[in-house]
C-alpha positions in Angstrom: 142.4 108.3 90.7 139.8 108.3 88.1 139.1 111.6 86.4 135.1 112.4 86.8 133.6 111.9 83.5 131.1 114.5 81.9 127.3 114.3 83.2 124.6 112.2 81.6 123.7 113.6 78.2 126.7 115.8 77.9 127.9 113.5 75.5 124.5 114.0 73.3 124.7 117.6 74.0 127.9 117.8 72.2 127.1 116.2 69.5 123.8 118.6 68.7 126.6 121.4 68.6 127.9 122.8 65.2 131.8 121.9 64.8 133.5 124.3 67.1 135.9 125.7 64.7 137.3 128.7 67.0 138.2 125.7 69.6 140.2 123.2 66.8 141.7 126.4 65.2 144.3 127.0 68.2 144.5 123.2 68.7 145.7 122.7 65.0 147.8 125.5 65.2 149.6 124.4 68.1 150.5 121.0 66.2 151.4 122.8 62.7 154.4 124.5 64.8 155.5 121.9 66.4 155.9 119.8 63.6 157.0 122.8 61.7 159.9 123.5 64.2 161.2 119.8 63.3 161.5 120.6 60.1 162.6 123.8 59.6 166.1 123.8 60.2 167.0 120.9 57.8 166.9 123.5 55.0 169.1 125.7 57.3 171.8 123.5 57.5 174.3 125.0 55.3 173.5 128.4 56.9 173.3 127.8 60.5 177.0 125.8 60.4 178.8 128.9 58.5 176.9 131.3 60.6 177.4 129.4 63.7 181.1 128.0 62.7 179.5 124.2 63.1 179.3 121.4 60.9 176.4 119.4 59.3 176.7 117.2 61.9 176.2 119.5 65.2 173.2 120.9 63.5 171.8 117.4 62.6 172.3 117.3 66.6 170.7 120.2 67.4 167.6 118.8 65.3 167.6 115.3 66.8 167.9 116.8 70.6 164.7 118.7 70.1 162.8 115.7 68.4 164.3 113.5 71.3 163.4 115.8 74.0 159.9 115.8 72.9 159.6 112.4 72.7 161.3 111.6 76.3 159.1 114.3 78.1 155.8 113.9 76.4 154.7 111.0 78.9 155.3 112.8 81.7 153.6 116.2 80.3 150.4 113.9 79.7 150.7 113.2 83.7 150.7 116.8 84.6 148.1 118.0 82.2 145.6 115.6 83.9 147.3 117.0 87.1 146.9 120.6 86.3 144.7 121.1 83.9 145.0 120.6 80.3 144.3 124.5 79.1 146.8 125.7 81.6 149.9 123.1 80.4 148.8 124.2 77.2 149.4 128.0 77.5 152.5 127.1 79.7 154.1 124.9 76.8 153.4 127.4 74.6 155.3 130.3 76.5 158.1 128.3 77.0 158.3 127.3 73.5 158.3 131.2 72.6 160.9 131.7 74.9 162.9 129.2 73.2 162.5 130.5 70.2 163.8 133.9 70.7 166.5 132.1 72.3 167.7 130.5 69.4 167.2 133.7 67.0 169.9 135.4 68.9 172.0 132.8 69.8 175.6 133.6 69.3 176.8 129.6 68.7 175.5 126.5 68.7 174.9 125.4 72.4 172.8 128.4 73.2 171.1 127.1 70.0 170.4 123.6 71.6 169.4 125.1 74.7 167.1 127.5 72.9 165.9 125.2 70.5 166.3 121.7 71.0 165.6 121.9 74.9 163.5 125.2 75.4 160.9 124.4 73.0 161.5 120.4 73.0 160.1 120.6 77.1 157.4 123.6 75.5 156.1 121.0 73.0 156.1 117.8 75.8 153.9 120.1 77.9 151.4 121.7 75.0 150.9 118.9 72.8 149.4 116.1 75.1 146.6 118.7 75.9 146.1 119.6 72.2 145.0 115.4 71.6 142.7 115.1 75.0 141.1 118.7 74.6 140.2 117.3 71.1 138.9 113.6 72.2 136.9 115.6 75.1 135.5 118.5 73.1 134.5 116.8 70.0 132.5 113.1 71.5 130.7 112.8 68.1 132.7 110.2 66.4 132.5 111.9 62.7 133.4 115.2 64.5 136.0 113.7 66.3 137.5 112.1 63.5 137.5 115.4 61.2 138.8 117.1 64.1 142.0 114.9 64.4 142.0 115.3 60.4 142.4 118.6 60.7 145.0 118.5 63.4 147.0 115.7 61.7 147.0 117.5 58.7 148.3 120.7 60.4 151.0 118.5 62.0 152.3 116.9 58.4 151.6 119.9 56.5 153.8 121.8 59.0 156.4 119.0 58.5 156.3 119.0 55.1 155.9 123.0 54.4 158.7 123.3 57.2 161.5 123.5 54.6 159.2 126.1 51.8 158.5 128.6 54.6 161.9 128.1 56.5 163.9 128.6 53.1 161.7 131.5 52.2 162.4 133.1 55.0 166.4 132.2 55.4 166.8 133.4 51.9 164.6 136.7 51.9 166.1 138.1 55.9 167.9 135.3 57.3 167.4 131.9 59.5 167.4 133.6 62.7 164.2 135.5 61.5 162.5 131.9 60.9 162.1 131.4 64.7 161.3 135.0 65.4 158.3 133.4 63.0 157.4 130.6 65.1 157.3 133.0 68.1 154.6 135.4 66.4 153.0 132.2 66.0 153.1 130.8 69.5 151.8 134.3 70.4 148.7 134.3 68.3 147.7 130.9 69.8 148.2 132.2 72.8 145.6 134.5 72.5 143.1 132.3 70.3 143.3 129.7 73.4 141.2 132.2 75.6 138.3 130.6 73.3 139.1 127.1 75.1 137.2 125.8 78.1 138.9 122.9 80.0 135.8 120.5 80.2 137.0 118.3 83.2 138.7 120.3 86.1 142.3 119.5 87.3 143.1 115.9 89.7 145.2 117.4 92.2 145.6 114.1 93.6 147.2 112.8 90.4 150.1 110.9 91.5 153.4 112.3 89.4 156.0 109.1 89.5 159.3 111.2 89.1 161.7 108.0 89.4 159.9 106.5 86.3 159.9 110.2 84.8 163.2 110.1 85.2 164.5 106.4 84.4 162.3 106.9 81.0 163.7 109.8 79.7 167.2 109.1 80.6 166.6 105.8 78.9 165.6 107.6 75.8 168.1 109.9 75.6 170.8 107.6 75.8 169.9 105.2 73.2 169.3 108.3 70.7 172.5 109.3 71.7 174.0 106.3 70.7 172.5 106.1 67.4 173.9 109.8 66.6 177.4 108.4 68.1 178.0 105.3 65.4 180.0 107.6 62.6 182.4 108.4 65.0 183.0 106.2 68.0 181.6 102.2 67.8 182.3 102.1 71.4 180.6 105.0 72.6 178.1 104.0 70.7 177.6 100.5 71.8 177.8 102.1 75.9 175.5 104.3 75.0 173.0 102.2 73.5 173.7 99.2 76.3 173.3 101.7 79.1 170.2 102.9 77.8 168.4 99.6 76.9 169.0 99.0 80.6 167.7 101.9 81.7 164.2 101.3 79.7 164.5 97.7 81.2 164.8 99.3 84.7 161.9 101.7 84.2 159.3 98.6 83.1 160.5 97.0 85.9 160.2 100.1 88.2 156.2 100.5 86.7 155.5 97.1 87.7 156.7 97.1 91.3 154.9 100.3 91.6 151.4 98.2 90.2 152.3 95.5 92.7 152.5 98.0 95.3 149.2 99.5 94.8 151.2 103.0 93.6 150.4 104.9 90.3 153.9 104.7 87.8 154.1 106.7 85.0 152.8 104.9 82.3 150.5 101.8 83.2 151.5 98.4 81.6 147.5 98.0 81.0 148.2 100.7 78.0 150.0 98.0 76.3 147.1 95.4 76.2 144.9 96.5 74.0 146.9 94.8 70.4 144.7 97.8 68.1 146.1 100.7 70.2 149.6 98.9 70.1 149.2 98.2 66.1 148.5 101.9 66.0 151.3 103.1 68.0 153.7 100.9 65.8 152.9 102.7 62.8 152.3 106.3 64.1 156.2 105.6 64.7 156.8 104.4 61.5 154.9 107.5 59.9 157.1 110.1 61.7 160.2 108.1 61.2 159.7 108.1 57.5 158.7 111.3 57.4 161.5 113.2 59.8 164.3 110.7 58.1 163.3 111.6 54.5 163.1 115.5 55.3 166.8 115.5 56.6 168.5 112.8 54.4 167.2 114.6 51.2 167.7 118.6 51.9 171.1 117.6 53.6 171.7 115.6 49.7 170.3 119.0 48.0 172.4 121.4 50.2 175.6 119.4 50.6 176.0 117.5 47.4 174.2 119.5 44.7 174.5 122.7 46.1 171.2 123.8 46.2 170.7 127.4 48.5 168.0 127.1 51.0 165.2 128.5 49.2 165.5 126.2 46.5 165.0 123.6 48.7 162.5 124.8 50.2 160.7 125.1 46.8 161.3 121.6 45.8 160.2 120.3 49.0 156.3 121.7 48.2 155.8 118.9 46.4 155.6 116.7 49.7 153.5 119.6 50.9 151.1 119.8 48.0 150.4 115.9 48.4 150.0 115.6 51.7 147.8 118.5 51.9 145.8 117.0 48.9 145.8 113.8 50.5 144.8 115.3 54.0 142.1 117.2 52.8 140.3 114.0 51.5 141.0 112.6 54.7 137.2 112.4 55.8 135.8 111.3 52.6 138.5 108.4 52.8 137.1 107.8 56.2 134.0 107.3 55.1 134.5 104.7 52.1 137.7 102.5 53.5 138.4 101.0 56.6 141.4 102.8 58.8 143.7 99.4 58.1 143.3 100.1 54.2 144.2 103.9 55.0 147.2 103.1 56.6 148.1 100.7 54.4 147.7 102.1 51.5 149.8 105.2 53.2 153.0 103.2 53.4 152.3 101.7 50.0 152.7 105.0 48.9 155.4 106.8 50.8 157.7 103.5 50.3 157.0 103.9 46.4 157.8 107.8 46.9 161.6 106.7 48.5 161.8 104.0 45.6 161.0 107.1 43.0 163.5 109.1 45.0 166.3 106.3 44.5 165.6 105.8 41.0 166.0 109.7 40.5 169.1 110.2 42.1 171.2 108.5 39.3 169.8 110.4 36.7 170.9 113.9 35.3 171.3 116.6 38.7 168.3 118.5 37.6 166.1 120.3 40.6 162.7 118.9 39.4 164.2 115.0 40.2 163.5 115.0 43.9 159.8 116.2 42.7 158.1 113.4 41.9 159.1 111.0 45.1 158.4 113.8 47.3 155.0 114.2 46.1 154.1 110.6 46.3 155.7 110.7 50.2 153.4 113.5 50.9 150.3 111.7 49.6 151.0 108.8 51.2 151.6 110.3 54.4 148.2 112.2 54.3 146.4 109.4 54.0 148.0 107.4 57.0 148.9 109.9 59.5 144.9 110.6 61.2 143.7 107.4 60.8 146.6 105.9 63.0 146.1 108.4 65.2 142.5 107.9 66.0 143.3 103.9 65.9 144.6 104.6 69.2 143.1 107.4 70.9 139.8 105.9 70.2 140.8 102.6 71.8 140.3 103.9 75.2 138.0 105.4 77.4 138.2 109.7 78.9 140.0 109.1 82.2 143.0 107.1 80.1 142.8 109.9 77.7 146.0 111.5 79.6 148.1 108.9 79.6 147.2 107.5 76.0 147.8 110.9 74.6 151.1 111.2 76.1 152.1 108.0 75.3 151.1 108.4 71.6 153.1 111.4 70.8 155.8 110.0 72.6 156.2 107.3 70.2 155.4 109.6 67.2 158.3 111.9 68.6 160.7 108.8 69.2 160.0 107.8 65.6 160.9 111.2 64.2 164.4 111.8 66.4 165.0 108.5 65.3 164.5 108.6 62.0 166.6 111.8 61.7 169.3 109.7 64.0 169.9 107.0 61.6 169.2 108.3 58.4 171.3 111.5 59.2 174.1 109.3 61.3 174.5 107.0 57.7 174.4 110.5 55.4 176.9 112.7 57.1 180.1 110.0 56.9 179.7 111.7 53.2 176.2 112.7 52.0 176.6 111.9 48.2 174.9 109.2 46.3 176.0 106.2 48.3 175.2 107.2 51.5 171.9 109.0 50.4 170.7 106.0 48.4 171.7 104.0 51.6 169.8 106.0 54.3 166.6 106.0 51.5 166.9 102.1 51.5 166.8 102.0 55.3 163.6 104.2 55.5 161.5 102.2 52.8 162.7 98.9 54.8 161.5 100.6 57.5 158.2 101.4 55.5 157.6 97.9 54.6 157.9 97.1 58.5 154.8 99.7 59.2 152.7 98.2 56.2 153.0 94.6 57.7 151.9 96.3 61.2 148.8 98.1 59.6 148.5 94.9 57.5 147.7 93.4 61.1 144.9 95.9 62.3 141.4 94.9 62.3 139.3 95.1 59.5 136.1 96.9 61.0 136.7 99.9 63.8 136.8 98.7 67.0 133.8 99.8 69.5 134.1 102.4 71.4 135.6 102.2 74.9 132.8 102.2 77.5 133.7 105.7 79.6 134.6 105.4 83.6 133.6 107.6 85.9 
């Protein structure tokens, strides 16, 4: 069912407005702690496995299980925010993130940990970030607004990344890890409360139809093949059943979505989402963004914890450098958008970011002095800031309001695939023994990996496409 677009000259209403700052403030928020939640912990590591009597490897799985459960759910929260309501999933996700989080700051060992963390807030975040993306591609139809919105939102989402590690080492080292997610619950709370500022502008679809076999067939899917990857240090076999059973699981949903088109039903995801070649450009290197970017982040404070000893606030420190440039980067994000094309952003992003691993490589041969790691991570961080919004509005600009659900779902689905499986491989090839082999390994694998996302953007068209024509 088609969702009712806004009235005649709503659109040109909007766009007479001044930028609604008090509406993108909680939207932003709401991004910078999800992203910050999936990187937090890698400075933890050392911490959590003493405190928790666990090993690198069962909190590398804690981390991956909260990335992957955000990336199997989020196309089925996109469904039920168009079904009820995109302020109301939004406030939901964020309670049940909250909960999760004060979950995991008392929890005793590491499975009330995963439940806490990696599921409680993985489901929060699959219901409260689809709604962040289509509140902000309904509230702001100006295209320069729109665009500095997402800016703004995307850099709140990598700056939460990157600063994870500062602000979760600071606060490890000054009271202790548990008291970093009693954090990220003060936060959830204060967007709680900023959201009251936040009018749904289309109502719920009741009648949205919510495909629970493909729901289900999808995530399982997901889950399995992620589960495989994080299986290949210890079992090849269990691995490759994993991996097998899962690939025919996604098979079986795609073929489950088009009986349900043949039949005149509504499946989770319509294959028509995968026709537009921008939008599917896009989505190719918003995965490859978050890949980098999650796999980086654990590979190297696993490397500074494990191998050269570093405590958790050190790391933290040396990981502002990624901060620092991606917030640089990000904050010249709409003067960029003016002057270049989005294919030469992006482009020149993973340029960047695969130098930064290449600086990171050369580095780590060197003399074991903290300030090595600095220079990569700052070119990561640049490069990053100058891809990440411009992908992002690649593909929620290549389709009109009533796909705006499903897009958005969709889209940080993939973003959240790319970043559990980034931390899957490049953590699954650095725990066998995280010194220098392995570590300059799992780097090579991520700029490889880099060079595949610079020959998608590479692909993009050279002019922004035209707008969708709305349906109502």
């Amino acid at each position: 069912m088609t969702v009712p677009s806004t009235p005649d000259g709503a659109g040109a209403r909007q766009e007479k407005r001044p930028w609604p700052r008090q509406v993108l403030l909680p939207l932003a928020l709401a991004q910078f702690i999800c992203s910050f939640a999936g990187s937090n912990m890698n400075v933890m590591i050392q911490d959590i496995s003493e405190d928790l009597d666990t090993t690198v490897q069962g909190v590398q799985t804690a981390i991956t299980i909260f990335l992957l459960v955000m990336a199997a759910l989020m196309i089925p929260g996109g469904i039920l925010t168009d079904r009820y309501g995109r302020k109301r999933c939004l406030v939901i996700g964020l309670a049940v993130y909250g909960v999760g989080a004060l979950l995991s700051a008392v929890a005793p060992g590491l499975g009330v940990l995963i439940l806490g963390n990696s599921i409680l807030e993985g489901v929060g975040t699959a219901l409260l970030i689809p709604p962040v993306y289509i509140l902000t591609t309904l509230l702001f139809t100006n295209v320069a607004d729109r665009a500095r919105a997402f800016g703004a939102i995307m850099a709140m989402g990598g700056i939460g990344a990157a600063a994870g590690p500062l602000i979760g080492g600071l606060i490890t080292s000054a009271i202790s890890w548990r008291a970093a997610f009693v954090f990220q619950a003060l936060v959830v709370a204060v967007i709680i409360v900023l959201t009251r500022r936040i009018d749904d502008p289309l109502p719920p679809n009741p009648d949205r139809v919510f495909d629970t076999g493909g729901a289900v067939l999808s995530a399982t899917g997901l889950v399995l093949v992620v589960m495989g990857i994080l299986a290949a240090d210890d079992n090849v076999w269990l691995m490759s059943g994993l991996l097998l059973v899962g690939a025919l699981l996604l098979v079986g949903f795609f073929r489950w979505v088009r009986a349900k088109e043949r039949a005149g039903a509504q499946p989770l995801l319509r294959t028509d989402l995968f026709r537009n070649r921008t939008s599917n450009l896009g989505l190719i290197t918003q995965h490859t963004q978050w890949l980098m970017l999650m796999g980086v982040s654990f590979v190297v404070a696993a490397y500074l914890q494990v191998v050269r000893g570093y405590n958790a606030i050190d790391t933290g420190v040396i990981f502002s450098a990624s901060t620092l440039g991606l917030l640089v980067s990000s904050l010249g994000a709409a003067r960029f958008a003016k002057k270049h094309e989005q294919r030469t952003l992006v482009m020149t992003g993973f340029a960047v970011t695969v130098c930064g691993i290449g600086v990171l490589l050369a580095m780590a041969h060197g003399e074991p002095k903290a300030w090595t790691s600095v220079p990569g991570l700052l070119l990561i961080g640049l490069g990053m800031g100058v891809m990440l919004t411009p992908s992002v509005n690649v593909v929620q600009s290549s389709f009109p309001e009533d796909q705006q659900g499903e897009i958005s779902g969709l889209s940080r689905s993939v973003s959240n695939l790319g970043s559990s499986v980034g931390t899957a491989i490049a953590g699954t090839i650095l725990v066998a023994d995280p010194a220098v082999g392995p570590y300059a390994a799992a780097l090579v694998v991520l700029a490889v990996v880099g060079l595949g996302g610079f020959a998608a953007a590479a692909k993009l068209p050279r002019a922004p496409a035209s707008a969708p024509t709305r349906q109502g």
